[in-house]
N, C-alpha and C positions, 0 to 999 in steps of 0.2 A: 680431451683431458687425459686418457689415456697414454699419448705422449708425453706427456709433462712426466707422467708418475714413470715411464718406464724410461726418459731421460734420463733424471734423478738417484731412478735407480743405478743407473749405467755409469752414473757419476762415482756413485755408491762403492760399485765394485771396483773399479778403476782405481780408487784411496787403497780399498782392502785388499786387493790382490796387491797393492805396493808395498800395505804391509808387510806379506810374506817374506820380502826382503829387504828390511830395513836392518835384518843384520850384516848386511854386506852392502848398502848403500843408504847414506845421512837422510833422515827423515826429510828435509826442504827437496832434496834432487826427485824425489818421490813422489812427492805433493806437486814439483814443476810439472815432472813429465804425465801426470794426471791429468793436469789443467791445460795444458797444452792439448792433450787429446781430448779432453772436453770441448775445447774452445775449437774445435778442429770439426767434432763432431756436429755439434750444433751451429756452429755460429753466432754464438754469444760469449761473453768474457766473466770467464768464472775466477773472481780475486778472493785469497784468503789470505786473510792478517792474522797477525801472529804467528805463533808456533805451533806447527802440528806436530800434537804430541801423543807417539802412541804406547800400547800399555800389551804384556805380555802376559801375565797372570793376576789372577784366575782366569782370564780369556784373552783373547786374541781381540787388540780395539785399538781406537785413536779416537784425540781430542781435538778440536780444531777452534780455532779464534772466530772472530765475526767473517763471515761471508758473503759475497753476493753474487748473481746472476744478472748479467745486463739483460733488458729491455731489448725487441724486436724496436729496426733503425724507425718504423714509423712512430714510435710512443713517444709521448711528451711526460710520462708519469714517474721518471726515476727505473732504481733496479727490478727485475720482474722480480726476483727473491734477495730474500737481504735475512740472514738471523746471528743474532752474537755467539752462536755458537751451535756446533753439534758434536755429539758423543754416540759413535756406535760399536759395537763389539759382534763379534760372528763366532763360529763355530769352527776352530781351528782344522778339526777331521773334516767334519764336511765340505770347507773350502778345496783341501789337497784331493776331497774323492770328484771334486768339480761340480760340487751344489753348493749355491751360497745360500750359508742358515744364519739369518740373522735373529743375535740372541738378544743385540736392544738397541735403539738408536733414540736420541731427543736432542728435539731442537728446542734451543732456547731463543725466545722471544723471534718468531718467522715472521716476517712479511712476504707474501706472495699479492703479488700483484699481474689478475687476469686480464686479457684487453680483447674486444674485437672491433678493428677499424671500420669504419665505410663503408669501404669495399668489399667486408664479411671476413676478412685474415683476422687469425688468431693467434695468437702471441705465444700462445704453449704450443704449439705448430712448429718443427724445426724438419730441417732437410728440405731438397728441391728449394723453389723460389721463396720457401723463408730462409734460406740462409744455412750454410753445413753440411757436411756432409753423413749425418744421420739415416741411416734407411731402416727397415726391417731384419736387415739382413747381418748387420751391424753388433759383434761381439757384445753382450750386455745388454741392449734391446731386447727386449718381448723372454728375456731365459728368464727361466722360473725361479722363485726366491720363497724363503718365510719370513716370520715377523714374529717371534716369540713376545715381544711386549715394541711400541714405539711410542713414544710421548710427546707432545707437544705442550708447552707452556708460555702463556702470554702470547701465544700467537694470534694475526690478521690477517682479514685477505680485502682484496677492494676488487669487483667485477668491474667494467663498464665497457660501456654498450655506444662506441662512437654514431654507428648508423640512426641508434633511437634516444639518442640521451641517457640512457639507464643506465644507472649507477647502486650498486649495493655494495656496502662497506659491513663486516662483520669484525667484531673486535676479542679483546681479552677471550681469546680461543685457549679452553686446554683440553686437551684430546689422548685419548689411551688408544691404541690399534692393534688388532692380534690378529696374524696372516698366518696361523700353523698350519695351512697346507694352501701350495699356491691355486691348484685347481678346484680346492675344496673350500669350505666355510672359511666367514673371517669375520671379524667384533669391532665394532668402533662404539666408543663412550663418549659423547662431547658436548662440554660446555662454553656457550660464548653469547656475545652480544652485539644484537642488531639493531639502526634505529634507539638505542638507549634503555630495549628491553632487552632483560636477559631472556636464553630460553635454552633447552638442553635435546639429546637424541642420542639414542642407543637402538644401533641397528647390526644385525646378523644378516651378511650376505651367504646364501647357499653356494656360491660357484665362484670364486673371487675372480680367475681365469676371465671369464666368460661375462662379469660383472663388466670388470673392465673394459670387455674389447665392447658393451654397450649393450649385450645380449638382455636381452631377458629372462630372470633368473629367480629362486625361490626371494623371502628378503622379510624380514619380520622388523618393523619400523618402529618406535614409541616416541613423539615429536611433545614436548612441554614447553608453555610459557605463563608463569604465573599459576592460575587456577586452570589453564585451559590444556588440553592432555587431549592427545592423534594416535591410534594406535591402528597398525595394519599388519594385517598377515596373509601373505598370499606370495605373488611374482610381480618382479619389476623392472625396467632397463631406465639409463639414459642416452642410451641414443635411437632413437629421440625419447624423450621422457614416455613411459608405458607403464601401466599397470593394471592386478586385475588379482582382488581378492577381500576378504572381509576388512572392514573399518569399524570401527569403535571411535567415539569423538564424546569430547565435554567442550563444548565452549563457549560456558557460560561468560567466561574474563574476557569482554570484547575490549578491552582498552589494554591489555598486550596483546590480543591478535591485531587490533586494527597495529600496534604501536610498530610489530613486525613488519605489516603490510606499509607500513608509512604513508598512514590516513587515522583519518582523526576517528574515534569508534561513533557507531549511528546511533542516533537517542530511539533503541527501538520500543514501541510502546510494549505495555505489561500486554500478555500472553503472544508476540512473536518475537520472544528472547529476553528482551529486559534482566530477567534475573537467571534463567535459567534453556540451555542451549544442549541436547546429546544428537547425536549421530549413529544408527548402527546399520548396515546391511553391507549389501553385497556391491563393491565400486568397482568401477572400470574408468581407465584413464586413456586414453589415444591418443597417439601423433599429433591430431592434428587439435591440441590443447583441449580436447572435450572432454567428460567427465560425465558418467551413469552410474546410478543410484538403483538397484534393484531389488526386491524383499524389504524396504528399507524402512524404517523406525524413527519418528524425527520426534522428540519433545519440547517442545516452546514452553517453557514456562509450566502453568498446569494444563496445556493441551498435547495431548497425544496423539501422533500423525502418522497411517500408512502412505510410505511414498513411491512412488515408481517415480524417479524424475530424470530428464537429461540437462545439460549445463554446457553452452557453448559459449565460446571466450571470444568469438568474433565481433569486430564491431566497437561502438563509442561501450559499451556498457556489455555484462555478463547478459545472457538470455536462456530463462529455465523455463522448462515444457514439464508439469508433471503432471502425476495425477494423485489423488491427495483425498483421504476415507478418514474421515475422524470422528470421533465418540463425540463429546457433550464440549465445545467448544467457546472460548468464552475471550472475547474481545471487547470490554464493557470500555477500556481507555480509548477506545477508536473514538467515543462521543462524549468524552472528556470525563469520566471518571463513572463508579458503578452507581448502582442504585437507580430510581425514576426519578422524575422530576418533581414529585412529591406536591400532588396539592398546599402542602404547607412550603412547602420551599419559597425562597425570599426570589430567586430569579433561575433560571438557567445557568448552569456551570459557566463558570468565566476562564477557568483555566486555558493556557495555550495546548492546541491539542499541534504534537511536531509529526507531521507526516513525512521526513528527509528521507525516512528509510526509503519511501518510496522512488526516490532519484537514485538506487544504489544498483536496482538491478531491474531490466524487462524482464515481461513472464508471460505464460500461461499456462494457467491453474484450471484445472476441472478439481471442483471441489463437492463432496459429500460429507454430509455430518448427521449425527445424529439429534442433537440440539444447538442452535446458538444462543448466547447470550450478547447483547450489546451494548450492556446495560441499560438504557433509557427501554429499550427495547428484548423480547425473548420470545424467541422459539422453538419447535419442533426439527421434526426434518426438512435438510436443506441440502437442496440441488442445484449447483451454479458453477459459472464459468469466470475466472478472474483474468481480465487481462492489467497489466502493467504496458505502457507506454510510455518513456521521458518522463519519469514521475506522475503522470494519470491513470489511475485504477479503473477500469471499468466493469462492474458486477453488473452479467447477465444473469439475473435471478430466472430461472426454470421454475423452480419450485422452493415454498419456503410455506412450513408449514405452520401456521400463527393465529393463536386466538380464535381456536375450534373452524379458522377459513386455511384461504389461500392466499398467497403474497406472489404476485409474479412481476416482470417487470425490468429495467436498469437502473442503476445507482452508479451514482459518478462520483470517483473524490479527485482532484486535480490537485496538485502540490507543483505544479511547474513555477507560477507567479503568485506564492502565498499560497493562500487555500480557499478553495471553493469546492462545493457539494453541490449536485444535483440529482434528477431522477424524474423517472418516469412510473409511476410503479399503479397497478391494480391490486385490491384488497374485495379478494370476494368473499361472502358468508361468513364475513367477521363480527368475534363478540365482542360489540364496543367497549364496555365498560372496561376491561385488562387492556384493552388496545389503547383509550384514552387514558388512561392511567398511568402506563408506561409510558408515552411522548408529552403527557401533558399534564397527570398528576389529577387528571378529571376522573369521577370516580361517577359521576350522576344521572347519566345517559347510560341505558340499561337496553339491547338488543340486537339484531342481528340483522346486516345490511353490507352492500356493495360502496367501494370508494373508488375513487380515479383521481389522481393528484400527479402534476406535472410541476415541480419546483427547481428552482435555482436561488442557494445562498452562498454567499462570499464572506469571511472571514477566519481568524485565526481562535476560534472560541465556540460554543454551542451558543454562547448569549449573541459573538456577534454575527453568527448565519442566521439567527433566528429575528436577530434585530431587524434584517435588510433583506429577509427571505420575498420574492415573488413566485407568480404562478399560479395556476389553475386545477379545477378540479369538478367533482359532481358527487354529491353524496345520496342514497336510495335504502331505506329503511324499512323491514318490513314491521311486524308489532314488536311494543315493548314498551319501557317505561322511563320518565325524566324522574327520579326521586328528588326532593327537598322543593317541592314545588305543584301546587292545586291549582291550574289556571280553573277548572272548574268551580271550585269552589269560590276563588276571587271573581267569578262573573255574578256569581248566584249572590254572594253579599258585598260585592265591593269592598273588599275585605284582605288589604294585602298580607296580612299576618299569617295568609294558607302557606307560610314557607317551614324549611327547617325538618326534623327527624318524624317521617312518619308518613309525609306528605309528599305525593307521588300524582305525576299527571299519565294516566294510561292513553299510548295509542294503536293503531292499527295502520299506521304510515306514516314515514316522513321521508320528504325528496327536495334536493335544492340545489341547485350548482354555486359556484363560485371564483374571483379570482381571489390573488393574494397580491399585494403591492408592499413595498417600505415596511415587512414584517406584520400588515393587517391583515387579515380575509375578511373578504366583502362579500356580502350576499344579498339578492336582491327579490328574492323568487321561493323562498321557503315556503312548503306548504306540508300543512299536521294534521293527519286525518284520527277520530277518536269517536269511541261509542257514543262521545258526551260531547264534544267540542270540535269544531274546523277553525284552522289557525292559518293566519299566512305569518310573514316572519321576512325581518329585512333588517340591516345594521352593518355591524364590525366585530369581531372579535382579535381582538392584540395577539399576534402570536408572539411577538416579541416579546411585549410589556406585559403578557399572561392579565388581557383584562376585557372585558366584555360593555360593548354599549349597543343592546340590541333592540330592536321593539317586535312586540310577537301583536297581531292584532286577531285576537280570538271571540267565536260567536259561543256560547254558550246552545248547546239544537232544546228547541221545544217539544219538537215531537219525531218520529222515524222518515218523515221526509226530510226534516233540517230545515224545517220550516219556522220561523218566529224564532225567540230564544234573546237573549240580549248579547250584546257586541260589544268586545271593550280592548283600548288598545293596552297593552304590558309593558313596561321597560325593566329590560335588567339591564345592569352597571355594575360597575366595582372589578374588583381582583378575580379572578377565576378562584382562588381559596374563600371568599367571603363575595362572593355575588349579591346585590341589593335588586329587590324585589318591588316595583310599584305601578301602582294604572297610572295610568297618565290622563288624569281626569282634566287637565286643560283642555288637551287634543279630544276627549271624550264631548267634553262642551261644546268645541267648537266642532264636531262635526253630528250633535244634536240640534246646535244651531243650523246649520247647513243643512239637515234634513227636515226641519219646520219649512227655513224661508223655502226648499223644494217643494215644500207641500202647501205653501201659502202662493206660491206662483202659479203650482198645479190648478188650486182653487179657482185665481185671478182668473188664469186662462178659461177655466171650464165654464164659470160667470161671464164672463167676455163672452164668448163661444157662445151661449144662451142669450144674450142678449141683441147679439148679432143675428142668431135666430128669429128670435120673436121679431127683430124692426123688420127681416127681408120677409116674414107671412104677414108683417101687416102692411106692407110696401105692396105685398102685390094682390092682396086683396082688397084695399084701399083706392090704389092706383093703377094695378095693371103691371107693377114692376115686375118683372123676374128675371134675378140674379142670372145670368148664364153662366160657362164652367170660363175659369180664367176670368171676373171680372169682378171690380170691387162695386160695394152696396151704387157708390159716388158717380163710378165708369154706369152702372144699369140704369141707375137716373138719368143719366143724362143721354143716355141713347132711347129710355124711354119717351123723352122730354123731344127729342130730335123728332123720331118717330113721331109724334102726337103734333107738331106743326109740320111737318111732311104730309102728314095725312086732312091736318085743315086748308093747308097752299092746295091743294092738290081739290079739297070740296068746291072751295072759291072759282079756282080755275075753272072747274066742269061749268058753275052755275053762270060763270061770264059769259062762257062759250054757246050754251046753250039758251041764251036770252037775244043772243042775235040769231 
């Protein structure tokens, strides 16, 4: 870049030193032999139309028609510069002492058009194999100059990038520029527009020299567009781009920064930007496109963030490493809007919850806070690690301090194909009731116990993850109490009216696993231990449809062994807001039926059994029978019966024998 400007410049002087003698030679022979050595020096064809016309009091200057600057032979784009005109004036003594001061120059309506080919040549590039004979060393190159005022009005410029496609067009440019000392400071004030946002910049370089040749230098920036405002103080070069000093940032107005960046702005949920975005600490910018954030200050919204972060530009997408301390943090739109689920509430938020921000950049976050809020959900302190992957979140929860336990575990959000949640998470020495409350608006289960739940839901809503949620779990309960509910009492009078404000089932355990399918939890294996009652417990509860159809089947104890007592099965049903209470005296019948005919079979049997008795003691005191082991009354008769002519054959036979 730096050749372009000290071409230009070279151009500059070569007008004004012709000046000097336009009293003894016609302004056009002037302007030839200027253009001539332009076009000599670079290798490009500098044409002016019109009349150059120049001016002798109050100052030493000339006016000139439309102009242009040919393109390097590879460009397909037209002139590199083109403007309807320029007007510059110098400093008549300081020319003849051999410093050119220039007192004002403006182009009217410029086009500058920058190019880098393919093969990495650049179009502001003149001398050697771009063409001309341009060097260093060349009268008007690299000499020093000022710039009491220079203006730009209506001007453009169009970049592009042949090797990557990159293209940036900025337009309606007007620009103020003040070079009062060429080794020393210099001011640029400018406004224009990119993408079809406007935006403006007023920067103060310490060393213009030095600026120039790409050094790194003091440089105080102020970059606006819209509501959003960049301010830096420190040192900086462009070649290659460097820097490294305090920032100051608002950038709340994502829809002229995106509009700058030319991308659409990202719908970021309320407290990571949505309305409210600052910036402050200590930046450092490298070579090799990276950017650090140190001491740094972030505000999202109403969350306040210490940040240490780095930021590399490598790759499909940006990737930040930080680390990241925050006060009382509050992310309640993550799970579609604030507040619980409110036992009263008609369903689950239905809102679309937009996760895209998450496709915009990789990360990982080590995260501390002092409280979150999530809305459905809130906590204490929290200690976790966030990765970002191609739009998948991944929270390893360390620690998360909630409802008098601990929350540890991962939490999945995937935004790659739509949206999906999951997790794996542990809930130790948690107090139910704030716990159910907050995910489910359940207020009635009162104590303190361990959870383990492994779930996966899919969609674009809490109602519809909750609709089509699966997965498993184990729930372990030590004492406490169900309020709005006496199974006690309902055993002792059959009486389901023990519900409603007052009434409370105390226990001293409860433990159960379960899965979840199609947004139910199934449970098959509940068991309720209590001074007064042992329960088992088996059903559904809707997580989706927030509604319960469960049977609890509870003994009522008689005495401190849990001996006797009556037995009766429970149904609850209905809404989670309005739960319906009742025995289920069908099943009650039919399984007092079933313990009669048990006891009328017992009977049979033990009658049988006695009967059976009595005929084998009088079989074989009658007869002689006796049963042996393995044989029926039927089988001992009839070997008795065998036996009994075995032993008359056998008298016969002796008396035969013995009569001869």
């Amino acid at each position: 870049m730096r050749w372009l400007v000290r071409s230009l410049f070279a151009l500059l002087v070569l007008v004004l030193l012709g000046v000097g003698v336009l009293f003894l030679i016609p302004a056009e022979r002037v302007a030839a032999l200027a253009i001539a050595k332009f076009n000599a020096l670079t290798g490009r064809e500098l044409v002016l139309s019109g009349a150059v016309r120049p001016s002798f009091w109050p100052q030493l200057g000339v006016t000139t028609g439309p102009i242009s600057v040919s393109n390097a032979d590879w460009s397909d784009q037209g002139p590199m510069v083109q403007a309807e005109g320029l007007s510059i004036g110098l400093d008549m003594a300081a020319l003849l002492g051999g410093t050119v001061k220039i007192t004002g120059l403006e182009a009217i309506a410029p086009k500058i058009v920058l190019e880098r080919s393919k093969s990495g040549k650049e179009n502001w590039v003149f001398g050697g194999d771009n063409g001309g004979e341009v060097t260093g060393a060349t009268p008007g190159v690299g000499a020093a100059f000022t710039l009491d005022m220079g203006v730009i009005r209506g001007g453009s410029m169009l970049f592009v990038d042949h090797g990557t496609g990159q293209q940036v067009e900025v337009s309606q440019i007007d620009a103020k520029v003040a070079i009062p000392d060429y080794v020393g400071a210099a001011s640029i004030d400018l406004a224009a527009v990119m993408n079809g946002q406007a935006f403006a910049a007023v920067a103060e370089v310490g060393a213009f020299q030095a600026f120039l040749d790409g050094k790194v230098v003091p440089l105080d920036l102020t970059l606006s567009a819209g509501a959003a405002e960049v301010a830096f103080t420190g040192r900086a070069g462009h070649g290659p781009l460097e820097a490294e000093g305090d920032v100051t940032a608002d950038l709340a107005d994502l829809v002229a920064i995106s509009a700058l960046a030319g991308s659409l702005p990202p719908a970021l949920p309320k407290g990571f930007g949505a309305d409210k975005v600052t910036v402050a600490g200590a930046l450092t910018v490298t070579a090799k496109h990276s950017a650090h954030l140190r001491g740094g200050t972030v505000v999202l919204d109403d969350n306040s963030l210490a940040v240490e972060a780095d930021l590399t530009t490598a790759g499909d997408r940006p990737k930040l490493s930080a680390k990241v301390v925050a006060g009382d943090l509050a992310l309640a739109t993550l799970t579609g809007g604030g507040g619980t689920g409110g036992a009263q509430a008609a369903g689950w938020p239905d809102s679309r919850i937009d996760v895209g921000a998450l496709g915009v950049i990789d990360a990982a976050i080590a995260l501390t806070a002092s409280s979150l809020d999530l809305g459905m959900m809130k906590a204490g302190t929290v200690a976790a690690m966030i990765t970002i992957d191609r739009a998948r979140a991944v929270f390893d929860i360390r620690k998360i301090a909630a409802y008098e336990g601990v929350i540890s575990g991962q939490f999945v959000v995937n935004g790659r194909k739509g949206l999906s949640v999951g997790g794996d998470l542990s809930f130790a020495g948690m107090a139910l009731q704030p716990l159910l409350s907050d995910f489910g608006g359940y207020e009635r289960l009162i104590g303190t116990g361990d959870l383990r739940v492994e779930f996966l839901g899919v969609g674009n809503s809490v109602d519809a993850i909750m609709q089509g949620l699966k997965g498993s779990g184990s729930l372990a309960l030590t004492k406490g109490e169900l309020r709005g509910l006496d199974i006690a009492g309902m055993l002792r009078s059959f009486d389901t009216s023990y519900v409603g404000e007052g009434q409370k089932t105390i226990f001293d355990s409860v433990a159960g696993s379960f899965v979840i399918a199609g947004g139910v939890l199934q449970n098959e294996d509940l068991v309720l231990k209590s001074p007064y009652i042992t329960a088992t417990g088996a059903g559904d509860v809707g997580l989706g449809a927030r509604d319960l159809d469960y049977r609890i089947k509870a003994t009522a104890l008689a005495d401190d062994t849990g001996a006797g007592g009556l037995t009766a099965p429970l149904m609850i049903t209905g809404p989670w807001a309005k739960p319906r209470f009742a025995l289920d005296l069908e099943a009650l019948a039919a399984e007092q039926l079933a313990d009669e005919k048990a006891a009328l079979e017992a009977a049979a049997q033990e009658k049988a059994a006695a009967l059976e008795a009595e005929a084998k003691a009088k079989l074989e005191a009658e007869l002689g029978i006796v049963q042996q082991e393995g044989e029926t009354l039927e089988d001992a008769a009839r070997r008795r019966a065998q036996e009994a002519l075995d032993d008359e054959a056998r008298r016969i036979l002796e008396q035969l024998l013995n009569r001869d």
